[in-house]
PyMOL Python script that loads the backbone (N, CA, C, O; Angstrom):
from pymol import cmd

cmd.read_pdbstr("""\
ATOM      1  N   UNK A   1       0.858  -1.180   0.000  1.00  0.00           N
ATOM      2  CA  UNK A   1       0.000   0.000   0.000  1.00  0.00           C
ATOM      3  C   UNK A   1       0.903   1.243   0.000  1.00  0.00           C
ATOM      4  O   UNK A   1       1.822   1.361   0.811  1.00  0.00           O
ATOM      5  N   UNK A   2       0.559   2.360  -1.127  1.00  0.00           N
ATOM      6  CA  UNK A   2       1.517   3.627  -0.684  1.00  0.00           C
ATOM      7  C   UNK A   2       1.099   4.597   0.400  1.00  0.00           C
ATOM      8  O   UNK A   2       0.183   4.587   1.223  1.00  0.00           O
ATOM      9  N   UNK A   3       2.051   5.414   0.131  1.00  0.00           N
ATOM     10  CA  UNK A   3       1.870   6.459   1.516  1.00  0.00           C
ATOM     11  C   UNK A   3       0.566   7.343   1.733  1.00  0.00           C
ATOM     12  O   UNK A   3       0.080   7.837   2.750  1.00  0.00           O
ATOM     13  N   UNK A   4       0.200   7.357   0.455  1.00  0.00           N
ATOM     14  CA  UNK A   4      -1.119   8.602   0.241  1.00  0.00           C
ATOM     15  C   UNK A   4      -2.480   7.882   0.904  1.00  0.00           C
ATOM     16  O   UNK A   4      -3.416   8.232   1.624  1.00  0.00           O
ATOM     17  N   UNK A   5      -1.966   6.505   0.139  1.00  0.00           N
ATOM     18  CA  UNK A   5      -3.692   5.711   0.769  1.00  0.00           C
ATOM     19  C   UNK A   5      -2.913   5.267   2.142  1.00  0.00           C
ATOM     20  O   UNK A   5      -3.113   6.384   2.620  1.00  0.00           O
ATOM     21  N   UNK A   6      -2.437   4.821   2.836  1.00  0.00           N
ATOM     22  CA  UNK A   6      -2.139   5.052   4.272  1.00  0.00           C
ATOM     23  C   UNK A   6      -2.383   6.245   5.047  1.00  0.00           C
ATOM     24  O   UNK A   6      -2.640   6.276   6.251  1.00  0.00           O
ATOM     25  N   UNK A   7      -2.292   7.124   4.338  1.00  0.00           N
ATOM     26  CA  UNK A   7      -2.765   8.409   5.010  1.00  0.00           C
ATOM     27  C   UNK A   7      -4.207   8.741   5.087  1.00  0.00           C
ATOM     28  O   UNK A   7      -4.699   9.416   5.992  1.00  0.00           O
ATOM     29  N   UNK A   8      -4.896   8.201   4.033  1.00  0.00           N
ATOM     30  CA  UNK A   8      -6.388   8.558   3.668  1.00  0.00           C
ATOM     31  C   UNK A   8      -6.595   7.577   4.888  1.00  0.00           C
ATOM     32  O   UNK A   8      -6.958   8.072   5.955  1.00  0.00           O
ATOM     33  N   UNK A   9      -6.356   6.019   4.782  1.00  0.00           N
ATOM     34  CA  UNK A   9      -7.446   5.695   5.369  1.00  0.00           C
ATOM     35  C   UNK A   9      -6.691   5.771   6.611  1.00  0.00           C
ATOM     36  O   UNK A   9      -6.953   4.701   7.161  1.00  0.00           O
ATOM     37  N   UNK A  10      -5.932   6.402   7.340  1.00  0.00           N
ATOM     38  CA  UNK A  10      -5.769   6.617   8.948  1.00  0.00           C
ATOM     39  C   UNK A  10      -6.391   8.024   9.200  1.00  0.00           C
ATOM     40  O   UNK A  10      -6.667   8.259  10.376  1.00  0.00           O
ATOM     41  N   UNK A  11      -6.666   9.034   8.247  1.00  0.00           N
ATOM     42  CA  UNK A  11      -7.488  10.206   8.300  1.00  0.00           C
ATOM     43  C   UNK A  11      -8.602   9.828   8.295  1.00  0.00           C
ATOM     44  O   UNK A  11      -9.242  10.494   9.109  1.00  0.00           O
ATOM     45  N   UNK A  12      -9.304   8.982   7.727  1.00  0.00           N
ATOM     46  CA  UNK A  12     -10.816   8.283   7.807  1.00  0.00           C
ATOM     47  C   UNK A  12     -11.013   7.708   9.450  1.00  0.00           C
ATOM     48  O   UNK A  12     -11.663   8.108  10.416  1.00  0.00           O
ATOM     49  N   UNK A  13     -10.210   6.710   9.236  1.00  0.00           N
ATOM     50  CA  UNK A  13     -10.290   6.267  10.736  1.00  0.00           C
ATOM     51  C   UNK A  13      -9.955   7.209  11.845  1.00  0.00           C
ATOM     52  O   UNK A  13     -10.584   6.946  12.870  1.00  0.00           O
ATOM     53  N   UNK A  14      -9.222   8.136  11.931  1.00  0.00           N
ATOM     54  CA  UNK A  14      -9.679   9.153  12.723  1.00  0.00           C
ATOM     55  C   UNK A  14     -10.854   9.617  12.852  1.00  0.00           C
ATOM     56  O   UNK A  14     -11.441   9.652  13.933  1.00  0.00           O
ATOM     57  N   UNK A  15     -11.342  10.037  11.735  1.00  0.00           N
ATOM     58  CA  UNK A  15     -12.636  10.712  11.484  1.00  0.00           C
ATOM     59  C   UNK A  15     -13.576  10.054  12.438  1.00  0.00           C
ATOM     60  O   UNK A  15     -14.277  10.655  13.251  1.00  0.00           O
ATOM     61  N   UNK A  16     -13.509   8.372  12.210  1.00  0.00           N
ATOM     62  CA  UNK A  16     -14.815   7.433  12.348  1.00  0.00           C
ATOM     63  C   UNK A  16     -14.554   7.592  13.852  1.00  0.00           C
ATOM     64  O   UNK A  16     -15.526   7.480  14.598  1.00  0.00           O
ATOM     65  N   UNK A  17     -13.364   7.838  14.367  1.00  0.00           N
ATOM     66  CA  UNK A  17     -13.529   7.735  15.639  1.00  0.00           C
ATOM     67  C   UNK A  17     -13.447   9.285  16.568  1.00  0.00           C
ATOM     68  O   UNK A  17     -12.923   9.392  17.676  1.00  0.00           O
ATOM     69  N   UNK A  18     -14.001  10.221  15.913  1.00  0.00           N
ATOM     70  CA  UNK A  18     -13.931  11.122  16.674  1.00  0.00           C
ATOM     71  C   UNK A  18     -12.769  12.067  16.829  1.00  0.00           C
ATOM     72  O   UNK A  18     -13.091  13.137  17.345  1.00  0.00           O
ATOM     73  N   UNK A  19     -11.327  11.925  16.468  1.00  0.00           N
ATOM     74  CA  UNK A  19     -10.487  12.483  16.631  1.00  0.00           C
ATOM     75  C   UNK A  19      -9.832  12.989  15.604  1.00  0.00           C
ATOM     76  O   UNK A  19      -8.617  12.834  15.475  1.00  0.00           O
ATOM     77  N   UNK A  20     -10.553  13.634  14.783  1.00  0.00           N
ATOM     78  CA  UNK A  20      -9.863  14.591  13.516  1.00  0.00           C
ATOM     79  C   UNK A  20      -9.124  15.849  13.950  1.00  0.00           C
ATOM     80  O   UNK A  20      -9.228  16.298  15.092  1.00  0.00           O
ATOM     81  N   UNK A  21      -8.504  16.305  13.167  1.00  0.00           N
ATOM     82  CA  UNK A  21      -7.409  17.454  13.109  1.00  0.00           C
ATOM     83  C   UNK A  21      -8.695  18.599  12.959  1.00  0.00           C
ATOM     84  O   UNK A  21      -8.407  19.463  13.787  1.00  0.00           O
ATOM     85  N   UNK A  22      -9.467  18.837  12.550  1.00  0.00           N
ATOM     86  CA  UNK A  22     -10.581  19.372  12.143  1.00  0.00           C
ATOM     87  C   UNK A  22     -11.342  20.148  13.261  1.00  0.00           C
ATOM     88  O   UNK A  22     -10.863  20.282  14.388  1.00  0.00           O
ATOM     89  N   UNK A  23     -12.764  20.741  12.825  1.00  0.00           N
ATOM     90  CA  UNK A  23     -13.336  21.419  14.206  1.00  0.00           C
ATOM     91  C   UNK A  23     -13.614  20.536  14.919  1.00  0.00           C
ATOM     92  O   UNK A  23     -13.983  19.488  14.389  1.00  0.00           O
ATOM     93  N   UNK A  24     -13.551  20.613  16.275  1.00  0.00           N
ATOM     94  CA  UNK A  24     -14.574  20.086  17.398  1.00  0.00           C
ATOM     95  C   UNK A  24     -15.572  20.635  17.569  1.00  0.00           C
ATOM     96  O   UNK A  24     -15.784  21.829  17.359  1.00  0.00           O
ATOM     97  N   UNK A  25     -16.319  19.839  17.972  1.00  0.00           N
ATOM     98  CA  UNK A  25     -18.131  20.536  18.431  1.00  0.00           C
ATOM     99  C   UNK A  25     -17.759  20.393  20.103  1.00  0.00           C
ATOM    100  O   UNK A  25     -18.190  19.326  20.540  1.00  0.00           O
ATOM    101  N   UNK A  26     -17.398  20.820  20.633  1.00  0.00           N
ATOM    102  CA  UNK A  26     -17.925  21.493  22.294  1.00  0.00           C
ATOM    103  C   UNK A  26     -18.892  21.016  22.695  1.00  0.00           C
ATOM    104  O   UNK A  26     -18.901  20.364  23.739  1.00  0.00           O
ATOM    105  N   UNK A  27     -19.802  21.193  22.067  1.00  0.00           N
ATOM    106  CA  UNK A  27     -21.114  21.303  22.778  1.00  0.00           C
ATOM    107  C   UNK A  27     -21.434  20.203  23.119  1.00  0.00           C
ATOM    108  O   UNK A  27     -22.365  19.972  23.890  1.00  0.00           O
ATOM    109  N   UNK A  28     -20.521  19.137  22.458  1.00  0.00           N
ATOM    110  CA  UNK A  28     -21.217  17.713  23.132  1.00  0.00           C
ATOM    111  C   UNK A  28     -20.280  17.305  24.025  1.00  0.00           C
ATOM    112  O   UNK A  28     -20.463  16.099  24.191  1.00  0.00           O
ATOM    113  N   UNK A  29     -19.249  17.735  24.774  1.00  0.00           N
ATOM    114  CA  UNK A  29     -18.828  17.682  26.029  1.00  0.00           C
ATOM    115  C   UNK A  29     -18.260  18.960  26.622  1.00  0.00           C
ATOM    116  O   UNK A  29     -17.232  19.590  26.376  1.00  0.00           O
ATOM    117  N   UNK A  30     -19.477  19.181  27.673  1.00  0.00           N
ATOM    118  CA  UNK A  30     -19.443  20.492  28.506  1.00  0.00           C
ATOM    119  C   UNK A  30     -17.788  20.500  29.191  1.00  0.00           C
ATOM    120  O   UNK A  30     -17.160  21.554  29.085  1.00  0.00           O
ATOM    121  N   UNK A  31     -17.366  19.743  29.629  1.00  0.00           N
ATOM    122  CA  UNK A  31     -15.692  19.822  30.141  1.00  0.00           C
ATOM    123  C   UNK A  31     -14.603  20.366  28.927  1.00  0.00           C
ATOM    124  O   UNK A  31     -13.736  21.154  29.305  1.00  0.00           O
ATOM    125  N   UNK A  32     -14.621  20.025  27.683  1.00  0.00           N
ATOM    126  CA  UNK A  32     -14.376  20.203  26.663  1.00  0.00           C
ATOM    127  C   UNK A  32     -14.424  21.812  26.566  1.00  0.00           C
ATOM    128  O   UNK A  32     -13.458  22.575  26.586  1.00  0.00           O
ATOM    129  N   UNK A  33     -15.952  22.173  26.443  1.00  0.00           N
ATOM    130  CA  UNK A  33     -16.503  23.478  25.943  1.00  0.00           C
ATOM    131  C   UNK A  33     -15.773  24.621  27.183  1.00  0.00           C
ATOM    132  O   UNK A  33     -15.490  25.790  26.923  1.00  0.00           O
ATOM    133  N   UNK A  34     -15.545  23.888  28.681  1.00  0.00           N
ATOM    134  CA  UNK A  34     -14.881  24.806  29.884  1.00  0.00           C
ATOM    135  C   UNK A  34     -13.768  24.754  29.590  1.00  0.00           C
ATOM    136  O   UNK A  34     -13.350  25.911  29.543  1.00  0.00           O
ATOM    137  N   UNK A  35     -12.652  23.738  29.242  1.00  0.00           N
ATOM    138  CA  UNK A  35     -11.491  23.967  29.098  1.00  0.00           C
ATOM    139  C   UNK A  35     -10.928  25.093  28.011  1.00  0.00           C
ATOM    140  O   UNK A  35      -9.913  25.762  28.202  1.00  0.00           O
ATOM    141  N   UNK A  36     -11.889  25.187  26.681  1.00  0.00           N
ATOM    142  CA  UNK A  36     -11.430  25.334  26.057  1.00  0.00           C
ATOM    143  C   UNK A  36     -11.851  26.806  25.604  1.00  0.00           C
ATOM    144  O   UNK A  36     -11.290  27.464  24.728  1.00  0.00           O
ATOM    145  N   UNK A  37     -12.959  27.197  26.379  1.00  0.00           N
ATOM    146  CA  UNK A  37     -13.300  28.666  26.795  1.00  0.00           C
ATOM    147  C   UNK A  37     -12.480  29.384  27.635  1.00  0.00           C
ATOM    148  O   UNK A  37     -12.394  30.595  27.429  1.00  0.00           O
ATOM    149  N   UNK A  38     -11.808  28.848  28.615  1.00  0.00           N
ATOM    150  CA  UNK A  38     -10.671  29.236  29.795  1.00  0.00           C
ATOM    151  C   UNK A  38      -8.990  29.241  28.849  1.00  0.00           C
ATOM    152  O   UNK A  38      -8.037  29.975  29.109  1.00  0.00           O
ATOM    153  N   UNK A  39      -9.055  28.317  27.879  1.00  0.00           N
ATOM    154  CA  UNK A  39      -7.678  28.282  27.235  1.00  0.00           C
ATOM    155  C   UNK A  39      -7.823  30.090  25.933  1.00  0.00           C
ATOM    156  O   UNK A  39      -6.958  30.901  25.603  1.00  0.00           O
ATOM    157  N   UNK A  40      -9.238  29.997  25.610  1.00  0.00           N
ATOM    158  CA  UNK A  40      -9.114  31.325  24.655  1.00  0.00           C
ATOM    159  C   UNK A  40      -9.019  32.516  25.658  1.00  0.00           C
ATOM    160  O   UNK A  40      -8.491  33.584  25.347  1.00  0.00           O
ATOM    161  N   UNK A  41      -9.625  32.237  27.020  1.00  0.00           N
ATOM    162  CA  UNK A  41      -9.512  34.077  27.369  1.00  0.00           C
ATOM    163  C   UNK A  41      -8.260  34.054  28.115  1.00  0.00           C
ATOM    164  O   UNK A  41      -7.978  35.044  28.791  1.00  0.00           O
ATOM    165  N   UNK A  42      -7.526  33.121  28.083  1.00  0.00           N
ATOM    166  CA  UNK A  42      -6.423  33.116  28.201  1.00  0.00           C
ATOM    167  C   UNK A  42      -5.353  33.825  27.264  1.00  0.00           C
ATOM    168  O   UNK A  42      -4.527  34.641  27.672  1.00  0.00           O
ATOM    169  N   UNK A  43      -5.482  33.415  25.998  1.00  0.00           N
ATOM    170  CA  UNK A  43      -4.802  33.575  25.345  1.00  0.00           C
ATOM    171  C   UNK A  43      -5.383  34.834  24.896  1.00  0.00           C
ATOM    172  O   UNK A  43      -4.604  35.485  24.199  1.00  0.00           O
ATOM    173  N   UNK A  44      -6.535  35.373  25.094  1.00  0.00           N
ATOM    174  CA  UNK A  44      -6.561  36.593  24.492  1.00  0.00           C
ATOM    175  C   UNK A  44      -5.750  37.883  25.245  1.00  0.00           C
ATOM    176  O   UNK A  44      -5.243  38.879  24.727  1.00  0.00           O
ATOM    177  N   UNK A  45      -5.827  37.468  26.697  1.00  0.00           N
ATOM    178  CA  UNK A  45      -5.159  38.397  27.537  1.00  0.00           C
ATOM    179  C   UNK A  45      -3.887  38.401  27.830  1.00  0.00           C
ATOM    180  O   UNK A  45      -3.365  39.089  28.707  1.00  0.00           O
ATOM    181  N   UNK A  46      -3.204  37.431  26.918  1.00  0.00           N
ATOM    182  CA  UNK A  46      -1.749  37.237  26.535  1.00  0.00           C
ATOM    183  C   UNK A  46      -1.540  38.003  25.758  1.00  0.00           C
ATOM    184  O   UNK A  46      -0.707  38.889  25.947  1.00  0.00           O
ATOM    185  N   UNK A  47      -2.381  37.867  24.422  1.00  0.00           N
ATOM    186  CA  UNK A  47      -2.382  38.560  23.244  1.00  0.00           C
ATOM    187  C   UNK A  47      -2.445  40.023  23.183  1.00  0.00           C
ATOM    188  O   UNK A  47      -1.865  40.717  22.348  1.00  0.00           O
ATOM    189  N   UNK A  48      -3.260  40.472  24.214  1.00  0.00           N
ATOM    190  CA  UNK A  48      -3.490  41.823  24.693  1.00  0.00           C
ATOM    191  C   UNK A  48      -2.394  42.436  25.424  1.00  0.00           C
ATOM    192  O   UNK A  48      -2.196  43.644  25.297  1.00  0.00           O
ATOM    193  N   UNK A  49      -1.696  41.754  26.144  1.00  0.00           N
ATOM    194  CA  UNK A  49      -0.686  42.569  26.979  1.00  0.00           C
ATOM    195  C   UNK A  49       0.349  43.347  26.226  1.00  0.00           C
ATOM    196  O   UNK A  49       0.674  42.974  25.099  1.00  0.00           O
ATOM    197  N   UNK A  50       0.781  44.195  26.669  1.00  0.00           N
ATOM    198  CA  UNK A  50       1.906  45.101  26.422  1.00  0.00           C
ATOM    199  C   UNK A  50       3.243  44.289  25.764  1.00  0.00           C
ATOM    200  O   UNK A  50       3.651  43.321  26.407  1.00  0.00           O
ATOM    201  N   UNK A  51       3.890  44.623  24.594  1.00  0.00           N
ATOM    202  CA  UNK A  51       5.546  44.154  24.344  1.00  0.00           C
ATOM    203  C   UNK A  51       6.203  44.889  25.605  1.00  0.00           C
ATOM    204  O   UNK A  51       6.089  46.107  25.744  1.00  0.00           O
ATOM    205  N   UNK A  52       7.059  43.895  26.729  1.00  0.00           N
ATOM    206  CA  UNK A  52       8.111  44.574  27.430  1.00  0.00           C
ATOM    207  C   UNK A  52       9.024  45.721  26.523  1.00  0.00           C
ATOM    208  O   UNK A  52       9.379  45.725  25.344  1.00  0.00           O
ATOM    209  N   UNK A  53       9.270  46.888  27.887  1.00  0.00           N
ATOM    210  CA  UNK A  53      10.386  47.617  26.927  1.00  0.00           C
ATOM    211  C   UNK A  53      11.268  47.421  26.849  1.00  0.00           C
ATOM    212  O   UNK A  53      11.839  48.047  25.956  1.00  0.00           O
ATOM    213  N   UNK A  54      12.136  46.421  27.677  1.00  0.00           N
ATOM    214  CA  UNK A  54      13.426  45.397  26.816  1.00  0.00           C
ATOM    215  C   UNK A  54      13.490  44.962  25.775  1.00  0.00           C
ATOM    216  O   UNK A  54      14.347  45.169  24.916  1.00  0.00           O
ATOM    217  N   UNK A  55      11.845  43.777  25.714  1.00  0.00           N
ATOM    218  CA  UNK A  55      12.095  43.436  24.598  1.00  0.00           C
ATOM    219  C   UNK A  55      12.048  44.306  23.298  1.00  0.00           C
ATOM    220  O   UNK A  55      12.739  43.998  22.326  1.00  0.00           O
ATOM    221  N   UNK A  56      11.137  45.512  23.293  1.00  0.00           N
ATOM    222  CA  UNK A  56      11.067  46.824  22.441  1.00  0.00           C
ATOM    223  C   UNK A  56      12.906  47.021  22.030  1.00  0.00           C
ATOM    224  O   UNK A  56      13.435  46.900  20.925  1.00  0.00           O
ATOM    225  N   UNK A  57      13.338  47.246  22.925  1.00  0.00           N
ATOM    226  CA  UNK A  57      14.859  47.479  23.138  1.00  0.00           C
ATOM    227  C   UNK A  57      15.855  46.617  22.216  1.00  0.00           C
ATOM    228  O   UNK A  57      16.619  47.097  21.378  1.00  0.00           O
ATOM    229  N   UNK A  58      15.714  45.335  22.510  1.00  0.00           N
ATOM    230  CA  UNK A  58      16.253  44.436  21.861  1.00  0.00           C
ATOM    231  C   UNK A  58      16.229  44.258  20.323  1.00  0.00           C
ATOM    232  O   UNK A  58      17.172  44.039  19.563  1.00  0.00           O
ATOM    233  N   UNK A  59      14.753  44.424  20.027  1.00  0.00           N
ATOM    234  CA  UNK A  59      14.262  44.779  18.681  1.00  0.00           C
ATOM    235  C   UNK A  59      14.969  45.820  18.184  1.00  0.00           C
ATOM    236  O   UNK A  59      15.830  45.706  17.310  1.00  0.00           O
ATOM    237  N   UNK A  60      14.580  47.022  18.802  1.00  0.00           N
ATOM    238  CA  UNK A  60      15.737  47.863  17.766  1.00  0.00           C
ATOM    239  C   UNK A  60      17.026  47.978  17.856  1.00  0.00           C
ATOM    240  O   UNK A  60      17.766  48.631  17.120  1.00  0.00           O
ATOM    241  N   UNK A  61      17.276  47.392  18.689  1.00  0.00           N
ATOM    242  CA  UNK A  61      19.020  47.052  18.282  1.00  0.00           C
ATOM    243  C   UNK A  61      19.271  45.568  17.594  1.00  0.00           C
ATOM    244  O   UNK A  61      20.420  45.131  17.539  1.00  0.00           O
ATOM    245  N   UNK A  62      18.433  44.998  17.202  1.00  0.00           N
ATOM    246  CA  UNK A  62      18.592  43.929  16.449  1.00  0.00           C
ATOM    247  C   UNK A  62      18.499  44.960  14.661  1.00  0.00           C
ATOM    248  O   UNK A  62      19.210  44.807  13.667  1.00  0.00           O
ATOM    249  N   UNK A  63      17.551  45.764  14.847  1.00  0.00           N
ATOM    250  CA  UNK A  63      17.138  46.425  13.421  1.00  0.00           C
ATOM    251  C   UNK A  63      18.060  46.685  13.218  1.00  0.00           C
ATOM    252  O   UNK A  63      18.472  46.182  12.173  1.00  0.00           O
ATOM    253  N   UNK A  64      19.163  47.689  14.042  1.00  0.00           N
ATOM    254  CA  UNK A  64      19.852  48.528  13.685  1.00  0.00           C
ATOM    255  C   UNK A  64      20.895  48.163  13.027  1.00  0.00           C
ATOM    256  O   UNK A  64      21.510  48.798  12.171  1.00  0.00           O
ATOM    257  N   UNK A  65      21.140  46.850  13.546  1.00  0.00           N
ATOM    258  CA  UNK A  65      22.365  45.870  12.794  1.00  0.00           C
ATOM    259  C   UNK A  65      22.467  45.043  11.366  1.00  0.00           C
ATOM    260  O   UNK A  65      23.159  44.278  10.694  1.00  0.00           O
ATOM    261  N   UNK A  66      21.038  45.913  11.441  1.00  0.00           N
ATOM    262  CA  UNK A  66      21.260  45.019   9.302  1.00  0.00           C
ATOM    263  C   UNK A  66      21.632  45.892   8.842  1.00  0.00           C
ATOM    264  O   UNK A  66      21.907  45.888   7.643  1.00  0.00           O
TER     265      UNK A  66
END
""", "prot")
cmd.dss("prot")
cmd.show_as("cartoon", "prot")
cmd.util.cbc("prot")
cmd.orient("prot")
């Protein structure tokens, strides 16, 4: 068997069993839907925070050197 159909049908069989690379639906396990509501406002308030002014610092003395 080559590599492509080894891949199809272990992507199928993922599928059949629930564990695709793909969206999850949440909604059909509430622990799921908490973890993974607590992992985004997480990351949004990561995303939101300030660049340190070191690291600001570092940056432009990295620029300055090309």
């Amino acid at each position: 068997m080559n590599k492509s159909k080894e891949n199809a049908d272990e992507a199928e069989n993922l599928n059949r069993e629930g564990h695709s690379g793909g969206e999850v639906d949440f909604a059909k396990d509430p622990l799921k839907d908490k973890i993974g509501s607590s992992l985004k406002r997480l990351y949004d308030d990561v995303v939101n925070e300030p660049v340190p002014d070191e690291f600001l610092s570092l940056l432009a003395q990295a620029d300055s050197r090309k």
